[in-house]
N, CA, C and O atoms as a printed pandas DataFrame, in Angstrom:
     atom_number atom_name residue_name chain_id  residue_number  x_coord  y_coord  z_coord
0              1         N          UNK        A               1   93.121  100.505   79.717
1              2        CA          UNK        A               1   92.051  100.734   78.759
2              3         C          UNK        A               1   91.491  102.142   78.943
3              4         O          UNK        A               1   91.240  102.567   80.071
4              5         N          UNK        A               2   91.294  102.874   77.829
5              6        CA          UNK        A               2   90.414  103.824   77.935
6              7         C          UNK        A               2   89.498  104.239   77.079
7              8         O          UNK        A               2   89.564  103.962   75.881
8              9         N          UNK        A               3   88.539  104.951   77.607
9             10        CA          UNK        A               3   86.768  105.216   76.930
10            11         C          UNK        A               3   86.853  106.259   76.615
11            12         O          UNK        A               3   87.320  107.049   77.435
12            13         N          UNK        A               4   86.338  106.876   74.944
13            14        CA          UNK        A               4   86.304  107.800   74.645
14            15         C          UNK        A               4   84.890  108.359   74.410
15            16         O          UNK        A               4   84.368  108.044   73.340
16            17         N          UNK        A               5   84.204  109.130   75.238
17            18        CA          UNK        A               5   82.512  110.228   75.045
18            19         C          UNK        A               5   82.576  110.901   74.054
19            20         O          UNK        A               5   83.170  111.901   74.457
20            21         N          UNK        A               6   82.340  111.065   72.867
21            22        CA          UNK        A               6   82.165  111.738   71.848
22            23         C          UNK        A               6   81.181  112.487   71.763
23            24         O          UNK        A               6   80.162  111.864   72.061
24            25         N          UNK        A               7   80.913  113.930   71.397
25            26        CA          UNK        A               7   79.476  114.517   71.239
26            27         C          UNK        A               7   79.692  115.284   70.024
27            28         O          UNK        A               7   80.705  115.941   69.787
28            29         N          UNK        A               8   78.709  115.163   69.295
29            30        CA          UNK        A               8   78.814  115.415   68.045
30            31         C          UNK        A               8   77.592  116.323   67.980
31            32         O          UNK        A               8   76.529  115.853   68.388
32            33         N          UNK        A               9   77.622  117.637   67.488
33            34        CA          UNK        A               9   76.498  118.272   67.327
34            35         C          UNK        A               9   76.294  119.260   65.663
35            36         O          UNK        A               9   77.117  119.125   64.758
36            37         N          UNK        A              10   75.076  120.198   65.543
37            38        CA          UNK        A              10   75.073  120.670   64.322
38            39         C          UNK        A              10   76.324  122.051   64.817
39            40         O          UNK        A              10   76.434  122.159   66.038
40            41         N          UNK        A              11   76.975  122.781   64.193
41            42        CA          UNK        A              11   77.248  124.096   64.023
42            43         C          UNK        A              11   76.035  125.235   64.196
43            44         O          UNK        A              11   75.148  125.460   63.372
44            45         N          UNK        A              12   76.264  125.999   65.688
45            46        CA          UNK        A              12   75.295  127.172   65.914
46            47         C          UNK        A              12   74.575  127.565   64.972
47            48         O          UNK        A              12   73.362  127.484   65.164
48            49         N          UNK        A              13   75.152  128.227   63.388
49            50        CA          UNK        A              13   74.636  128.947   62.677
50            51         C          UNK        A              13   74.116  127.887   61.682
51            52         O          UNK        A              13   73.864  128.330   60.561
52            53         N          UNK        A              14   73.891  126.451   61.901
53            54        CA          UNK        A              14   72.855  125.523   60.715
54            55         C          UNK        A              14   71.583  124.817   61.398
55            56         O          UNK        A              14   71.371  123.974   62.269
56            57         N          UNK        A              15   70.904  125.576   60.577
57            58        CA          UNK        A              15   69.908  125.021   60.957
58            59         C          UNK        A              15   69.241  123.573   61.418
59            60         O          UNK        A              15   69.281  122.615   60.646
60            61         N          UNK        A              16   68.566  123.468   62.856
61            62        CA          UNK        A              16   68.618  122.203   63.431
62            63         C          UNK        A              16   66.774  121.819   63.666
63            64         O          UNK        A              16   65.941  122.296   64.437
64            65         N          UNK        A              17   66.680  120.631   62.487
65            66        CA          UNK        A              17   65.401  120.466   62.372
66            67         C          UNK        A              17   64.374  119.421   63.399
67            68         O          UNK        A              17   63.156  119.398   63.577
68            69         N          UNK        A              18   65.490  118.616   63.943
69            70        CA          UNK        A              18   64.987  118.064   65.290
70            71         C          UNK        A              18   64.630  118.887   65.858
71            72         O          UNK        A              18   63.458  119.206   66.057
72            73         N          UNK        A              19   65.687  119.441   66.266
73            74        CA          UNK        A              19   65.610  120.149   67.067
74            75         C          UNK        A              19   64.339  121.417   67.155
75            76         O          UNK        A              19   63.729  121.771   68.164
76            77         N          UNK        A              20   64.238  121.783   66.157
77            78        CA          UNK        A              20   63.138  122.673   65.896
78            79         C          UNK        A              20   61.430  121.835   66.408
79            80         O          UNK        A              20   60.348  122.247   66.826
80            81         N          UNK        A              21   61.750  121.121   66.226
81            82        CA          UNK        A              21   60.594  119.918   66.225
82            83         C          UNK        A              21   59.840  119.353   67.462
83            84         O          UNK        A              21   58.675  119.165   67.811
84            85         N          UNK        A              22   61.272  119.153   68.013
85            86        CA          UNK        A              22   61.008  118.982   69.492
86            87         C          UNK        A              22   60.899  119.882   70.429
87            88         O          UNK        A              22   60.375  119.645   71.517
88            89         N          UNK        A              23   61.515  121.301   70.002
89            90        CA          UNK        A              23   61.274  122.507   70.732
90            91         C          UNK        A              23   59.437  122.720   70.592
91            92         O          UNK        A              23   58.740  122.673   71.606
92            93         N          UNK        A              24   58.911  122.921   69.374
93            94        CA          UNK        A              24   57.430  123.206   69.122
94            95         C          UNK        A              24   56.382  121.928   70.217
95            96         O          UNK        A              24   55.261  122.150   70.675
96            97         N          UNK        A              25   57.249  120.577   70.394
97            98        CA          UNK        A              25   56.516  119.590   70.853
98            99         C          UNK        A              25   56.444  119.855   72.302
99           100         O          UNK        A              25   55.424  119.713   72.977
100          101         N          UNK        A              26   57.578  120.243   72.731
101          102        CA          UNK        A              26   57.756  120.574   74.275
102          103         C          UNK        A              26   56.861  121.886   74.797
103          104         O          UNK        A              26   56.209  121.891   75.841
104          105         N          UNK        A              27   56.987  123.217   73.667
105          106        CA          UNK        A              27   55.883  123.997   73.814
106          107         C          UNK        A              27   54.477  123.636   73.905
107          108         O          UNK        A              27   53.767  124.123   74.785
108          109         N          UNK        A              28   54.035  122.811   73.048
109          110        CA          UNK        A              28   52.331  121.726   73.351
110          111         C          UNK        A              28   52.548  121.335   74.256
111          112         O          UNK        A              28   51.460  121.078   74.771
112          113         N          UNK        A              29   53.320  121.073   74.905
113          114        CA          UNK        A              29   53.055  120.434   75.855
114          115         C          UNK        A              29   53.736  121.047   77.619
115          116         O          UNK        A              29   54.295  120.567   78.606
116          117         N          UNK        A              30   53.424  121.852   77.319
117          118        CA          UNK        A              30   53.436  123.205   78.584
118          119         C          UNK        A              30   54.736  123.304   78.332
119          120         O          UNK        A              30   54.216  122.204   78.141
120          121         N          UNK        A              31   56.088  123.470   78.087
121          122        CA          UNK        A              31   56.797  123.454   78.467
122          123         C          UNK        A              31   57.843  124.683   77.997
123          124         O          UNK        A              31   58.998  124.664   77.572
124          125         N          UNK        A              32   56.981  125.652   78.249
125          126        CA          UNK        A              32   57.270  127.226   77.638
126          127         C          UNK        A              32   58.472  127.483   77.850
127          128         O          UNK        A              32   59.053  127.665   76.780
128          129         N          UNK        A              33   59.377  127.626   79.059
129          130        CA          UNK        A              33   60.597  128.112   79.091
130          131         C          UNK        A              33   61.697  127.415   78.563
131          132         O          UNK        A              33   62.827  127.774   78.895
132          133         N          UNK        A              34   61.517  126.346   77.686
133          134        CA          UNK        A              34   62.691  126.122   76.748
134          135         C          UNK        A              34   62.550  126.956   75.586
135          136         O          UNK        A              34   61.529  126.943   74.899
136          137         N          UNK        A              35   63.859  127.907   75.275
137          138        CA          UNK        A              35   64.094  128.180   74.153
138          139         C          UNK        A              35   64.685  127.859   73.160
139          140         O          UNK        A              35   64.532  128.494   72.116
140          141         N          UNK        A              36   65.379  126.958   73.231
141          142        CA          UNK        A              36   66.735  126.122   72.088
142          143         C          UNK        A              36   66.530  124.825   72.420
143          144         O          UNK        A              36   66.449  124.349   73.552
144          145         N          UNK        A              37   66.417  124.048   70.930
145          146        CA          UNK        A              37   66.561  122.572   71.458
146          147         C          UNK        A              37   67.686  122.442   70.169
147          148         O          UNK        A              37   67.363  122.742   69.020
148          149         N          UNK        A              38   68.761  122.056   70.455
149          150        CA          UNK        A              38   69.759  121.146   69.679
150          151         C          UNK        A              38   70.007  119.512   69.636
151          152         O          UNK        A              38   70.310  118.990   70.709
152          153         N          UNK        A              39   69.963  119.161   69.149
153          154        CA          UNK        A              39   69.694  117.683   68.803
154          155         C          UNK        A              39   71.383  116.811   67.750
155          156         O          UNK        A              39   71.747  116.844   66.575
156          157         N          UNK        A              40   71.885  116.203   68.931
157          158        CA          UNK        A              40   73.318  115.657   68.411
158          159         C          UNK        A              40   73.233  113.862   68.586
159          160         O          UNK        A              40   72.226  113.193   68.816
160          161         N          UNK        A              41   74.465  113.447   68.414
161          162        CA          UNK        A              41   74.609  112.518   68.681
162          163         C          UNK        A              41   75.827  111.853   69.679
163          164         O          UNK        A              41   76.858  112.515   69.801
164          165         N          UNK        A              42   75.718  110.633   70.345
165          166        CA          UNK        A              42   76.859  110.254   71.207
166          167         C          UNK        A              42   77.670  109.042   70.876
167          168         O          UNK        A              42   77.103  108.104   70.316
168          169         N          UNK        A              43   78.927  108.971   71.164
169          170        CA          UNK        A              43   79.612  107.614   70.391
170          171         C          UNK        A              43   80.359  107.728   71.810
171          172         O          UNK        A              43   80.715  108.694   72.484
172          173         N          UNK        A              44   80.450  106.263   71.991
173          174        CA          UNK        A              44   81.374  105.496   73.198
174          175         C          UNK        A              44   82.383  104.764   72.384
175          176         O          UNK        A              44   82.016  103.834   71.666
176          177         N          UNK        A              45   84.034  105.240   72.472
177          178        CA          UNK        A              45   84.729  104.292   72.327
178          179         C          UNK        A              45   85.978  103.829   73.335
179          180         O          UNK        A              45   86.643  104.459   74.158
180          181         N          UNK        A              46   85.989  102.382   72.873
181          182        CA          UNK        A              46   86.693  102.100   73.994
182          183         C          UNK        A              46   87.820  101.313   73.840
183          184         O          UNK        A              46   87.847  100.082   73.856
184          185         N          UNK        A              47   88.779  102.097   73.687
185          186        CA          UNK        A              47   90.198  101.364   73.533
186          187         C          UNK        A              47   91.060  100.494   74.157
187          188         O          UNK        A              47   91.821  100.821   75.068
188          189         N          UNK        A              48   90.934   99.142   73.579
189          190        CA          UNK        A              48   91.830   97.899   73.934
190          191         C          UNK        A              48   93.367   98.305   74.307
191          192         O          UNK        A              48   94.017   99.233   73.826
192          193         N          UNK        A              49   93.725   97.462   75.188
193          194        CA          UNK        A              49   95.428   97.803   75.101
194          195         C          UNK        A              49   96.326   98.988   76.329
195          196         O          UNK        A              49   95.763   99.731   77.132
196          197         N          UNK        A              50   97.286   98.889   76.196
197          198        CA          UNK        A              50   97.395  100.026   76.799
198          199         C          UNK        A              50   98.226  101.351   76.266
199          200         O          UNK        A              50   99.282  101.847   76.662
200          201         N          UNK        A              51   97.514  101.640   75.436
201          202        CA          UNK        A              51   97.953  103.036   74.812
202          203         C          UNK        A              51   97.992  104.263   75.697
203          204         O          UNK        A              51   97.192  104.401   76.622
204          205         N          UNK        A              52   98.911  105.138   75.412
205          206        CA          UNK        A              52   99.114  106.131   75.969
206          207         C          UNK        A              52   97.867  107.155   75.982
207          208         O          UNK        A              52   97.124  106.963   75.020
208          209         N          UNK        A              53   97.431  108.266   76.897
209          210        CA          UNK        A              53   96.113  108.731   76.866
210          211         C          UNK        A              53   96.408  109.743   75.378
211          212         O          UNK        A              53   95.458  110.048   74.656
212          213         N          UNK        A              54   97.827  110.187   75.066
213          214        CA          UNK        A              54   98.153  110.726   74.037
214          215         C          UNK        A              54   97.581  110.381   72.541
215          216         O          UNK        A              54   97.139  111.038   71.598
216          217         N          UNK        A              55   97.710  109.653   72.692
217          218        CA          UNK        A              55   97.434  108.321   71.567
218          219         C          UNK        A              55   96.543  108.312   71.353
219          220         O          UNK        A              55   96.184  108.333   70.176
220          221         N          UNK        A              56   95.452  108.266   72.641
221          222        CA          UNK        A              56   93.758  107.857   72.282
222          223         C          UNK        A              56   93.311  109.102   71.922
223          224         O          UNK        A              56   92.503  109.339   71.024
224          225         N          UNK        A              57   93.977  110.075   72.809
225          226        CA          UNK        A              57   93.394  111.410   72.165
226          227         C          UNK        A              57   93.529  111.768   70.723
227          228         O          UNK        A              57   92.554  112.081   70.040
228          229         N          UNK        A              58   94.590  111.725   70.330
229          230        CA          UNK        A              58   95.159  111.532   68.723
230          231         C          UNK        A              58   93.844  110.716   68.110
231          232         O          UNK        A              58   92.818  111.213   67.646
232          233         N          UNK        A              59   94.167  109.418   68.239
233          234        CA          UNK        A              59   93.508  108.641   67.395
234          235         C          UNK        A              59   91.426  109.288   67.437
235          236         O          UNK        A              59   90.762  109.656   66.468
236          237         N          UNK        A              60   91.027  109.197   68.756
237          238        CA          UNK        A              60   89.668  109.788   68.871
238          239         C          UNK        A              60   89.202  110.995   67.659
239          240         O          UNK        A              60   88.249  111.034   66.880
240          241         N          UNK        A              61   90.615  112.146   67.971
241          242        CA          UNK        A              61   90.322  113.249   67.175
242          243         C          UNK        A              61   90.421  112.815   65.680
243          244         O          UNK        A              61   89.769  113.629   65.027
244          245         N          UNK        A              62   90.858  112.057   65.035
245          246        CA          UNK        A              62   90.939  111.422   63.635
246          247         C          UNK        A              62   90.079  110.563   63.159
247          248         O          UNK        A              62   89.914  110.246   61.981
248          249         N          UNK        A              63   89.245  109.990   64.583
249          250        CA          UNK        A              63   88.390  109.315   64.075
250          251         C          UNK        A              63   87.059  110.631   63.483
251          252         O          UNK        A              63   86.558  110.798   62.371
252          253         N          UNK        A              64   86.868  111.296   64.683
253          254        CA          UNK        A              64   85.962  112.347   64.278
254          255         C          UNK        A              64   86.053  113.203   63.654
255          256         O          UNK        A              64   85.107  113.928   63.349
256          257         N          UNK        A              65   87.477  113.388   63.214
257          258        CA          UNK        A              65   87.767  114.082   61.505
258          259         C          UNK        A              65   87.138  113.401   60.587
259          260         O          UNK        A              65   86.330  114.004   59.880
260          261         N          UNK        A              66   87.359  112.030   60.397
261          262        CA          UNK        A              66   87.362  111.362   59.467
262          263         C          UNK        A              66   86.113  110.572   59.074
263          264         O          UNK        A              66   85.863  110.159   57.942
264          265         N          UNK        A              67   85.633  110.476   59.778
265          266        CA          UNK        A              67   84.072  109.711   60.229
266          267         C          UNK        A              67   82.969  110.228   60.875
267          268         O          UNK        A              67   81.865  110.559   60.442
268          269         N          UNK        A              68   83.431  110.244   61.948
269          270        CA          UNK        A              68   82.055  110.470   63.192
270          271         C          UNK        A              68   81.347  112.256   62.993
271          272         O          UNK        A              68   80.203  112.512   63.369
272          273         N          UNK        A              69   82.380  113.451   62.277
273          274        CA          UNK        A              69   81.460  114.465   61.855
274          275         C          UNK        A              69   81.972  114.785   60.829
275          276         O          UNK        A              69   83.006  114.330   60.340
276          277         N          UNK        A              70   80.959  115.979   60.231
277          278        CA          UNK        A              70   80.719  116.082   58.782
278          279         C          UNK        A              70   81.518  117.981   59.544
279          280         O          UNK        A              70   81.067  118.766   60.378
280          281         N          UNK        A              71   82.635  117.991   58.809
281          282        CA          UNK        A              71   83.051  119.340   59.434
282          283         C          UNK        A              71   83.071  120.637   58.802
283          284         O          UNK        A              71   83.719  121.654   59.052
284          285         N          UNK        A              72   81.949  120.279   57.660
285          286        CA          UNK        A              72   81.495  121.889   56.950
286          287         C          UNK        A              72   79.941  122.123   58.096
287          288         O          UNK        A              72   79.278  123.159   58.147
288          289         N          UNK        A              73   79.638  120.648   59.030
289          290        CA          UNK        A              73   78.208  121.374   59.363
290          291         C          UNK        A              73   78.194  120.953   60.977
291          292         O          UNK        A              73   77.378  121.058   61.893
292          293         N          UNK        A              74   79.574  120.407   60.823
293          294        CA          UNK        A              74   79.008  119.558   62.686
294          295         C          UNK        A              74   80.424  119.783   63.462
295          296         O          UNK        A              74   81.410  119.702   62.730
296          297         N          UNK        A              75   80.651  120.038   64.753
297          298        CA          UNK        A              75   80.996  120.323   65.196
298          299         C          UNK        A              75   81.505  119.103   66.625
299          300         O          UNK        A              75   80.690  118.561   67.372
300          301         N          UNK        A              76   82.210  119.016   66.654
301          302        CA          UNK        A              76   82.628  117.210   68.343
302          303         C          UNK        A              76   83.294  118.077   69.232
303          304         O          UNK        A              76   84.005  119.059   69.015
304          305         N          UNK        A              77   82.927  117.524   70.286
305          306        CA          UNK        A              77   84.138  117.440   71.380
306          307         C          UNK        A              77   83.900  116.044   72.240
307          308         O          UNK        A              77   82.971  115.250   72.392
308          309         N          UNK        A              78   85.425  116.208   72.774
309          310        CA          UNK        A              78   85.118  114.369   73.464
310          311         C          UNK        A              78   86.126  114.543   75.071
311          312         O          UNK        A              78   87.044  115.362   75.109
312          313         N          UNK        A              79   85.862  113.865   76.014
313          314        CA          UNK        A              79   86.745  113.061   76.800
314          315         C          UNK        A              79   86.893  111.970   76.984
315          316         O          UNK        A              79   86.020  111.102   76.967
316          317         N          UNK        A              80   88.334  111.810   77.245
317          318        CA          UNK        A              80   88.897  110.646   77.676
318          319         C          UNK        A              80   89.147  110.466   79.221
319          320         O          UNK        A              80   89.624  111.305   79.985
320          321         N          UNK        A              81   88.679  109.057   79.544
321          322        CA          UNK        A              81   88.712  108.719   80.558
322          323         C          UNK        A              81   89.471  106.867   80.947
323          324         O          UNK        A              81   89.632  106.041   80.049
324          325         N          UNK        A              82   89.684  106.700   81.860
325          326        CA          UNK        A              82   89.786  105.447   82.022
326          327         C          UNK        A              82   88.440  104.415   81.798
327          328         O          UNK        A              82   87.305  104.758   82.126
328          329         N          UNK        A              83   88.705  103.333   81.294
329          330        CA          UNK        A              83   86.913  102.725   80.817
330          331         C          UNK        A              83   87.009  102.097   81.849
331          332         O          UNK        A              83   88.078  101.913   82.431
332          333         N          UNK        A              84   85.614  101.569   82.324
333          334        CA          UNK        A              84   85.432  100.226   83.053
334          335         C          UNK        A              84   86.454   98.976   82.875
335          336         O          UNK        A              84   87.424   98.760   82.150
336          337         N          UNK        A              85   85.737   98.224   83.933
337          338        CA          UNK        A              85   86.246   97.290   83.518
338          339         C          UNK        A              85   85.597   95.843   82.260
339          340         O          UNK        A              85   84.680   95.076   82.556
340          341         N          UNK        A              86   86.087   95.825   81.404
341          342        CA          UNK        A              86   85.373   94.654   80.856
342          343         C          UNK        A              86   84.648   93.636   81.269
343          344         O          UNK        A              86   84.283   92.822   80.422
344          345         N          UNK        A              87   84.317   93.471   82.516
345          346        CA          UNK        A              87   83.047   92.700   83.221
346          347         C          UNK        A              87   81.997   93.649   82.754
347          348         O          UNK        A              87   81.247   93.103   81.946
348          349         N          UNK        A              88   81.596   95.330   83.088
349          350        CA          UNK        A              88   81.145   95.811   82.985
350          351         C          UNK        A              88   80.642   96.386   81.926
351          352         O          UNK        A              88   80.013   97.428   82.110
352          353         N          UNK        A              89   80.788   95.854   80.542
353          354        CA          UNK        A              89   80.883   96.655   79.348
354          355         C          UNK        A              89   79.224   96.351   78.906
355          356         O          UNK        A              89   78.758   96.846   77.880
C-alpha cells in the first residue's frame, strides 16, 4: 500500500486572500516578523493493492491534473510513501 501527501497551493504571482488576511491578523497580534502568508490545501491518498510506486506516482499526478488543482492558478507537489498500516488509518 501506498500514501500519497498532496500540497496544493496558489501560483506566486496570484493573488492570495487568506493569506493576506491572516498575515494582517498575525501582525495584530504581535507577530511582526512574518512577511508572507500563503494559504493551500492538503489531500491524503491512499492506495489499495499493490501497485507499483510508478503507478501511484502516475496515477497521483493525474489525479491533480485533473481534479485536485486548477492549473491556470494553482500549483501541487506530492510524495509518495509507504502508508500505514490499515489498523492505523
Amino acid at each position: 500500500m501506498w500514501q500519497a501527501k498532496i500540497h496544493v497551493f496558489l501560483k506566486k504571482d496570484i493573488l492570495d486572500p487568506q493569506g493576506s488576511a491572516i498575515r494582517r491578523i498575525l501582525k495584530n497580534m504581535g507577530f511582526d516578523s512574518v512577511g508572507n502568508v500563503r494559504v493551500g490545501k492538503n489531500v491524503v491518498l491512499t492506495f489499495d493493492g499493490d501497485l507499483p510506486r510508478e503507478e501511484v506516482e502516475k496515477q497521483t499526478d493525474e489525479i491533480c491534473r485533473k481534479l485536485l488543482a486548477n492549473p491556470v492558478i494553482e500549483d501541487y507537489r506530492f510524495e509518495i510513501e509507504p502508508a500505514a498500516e490499515a489498523g492505523s488509518r
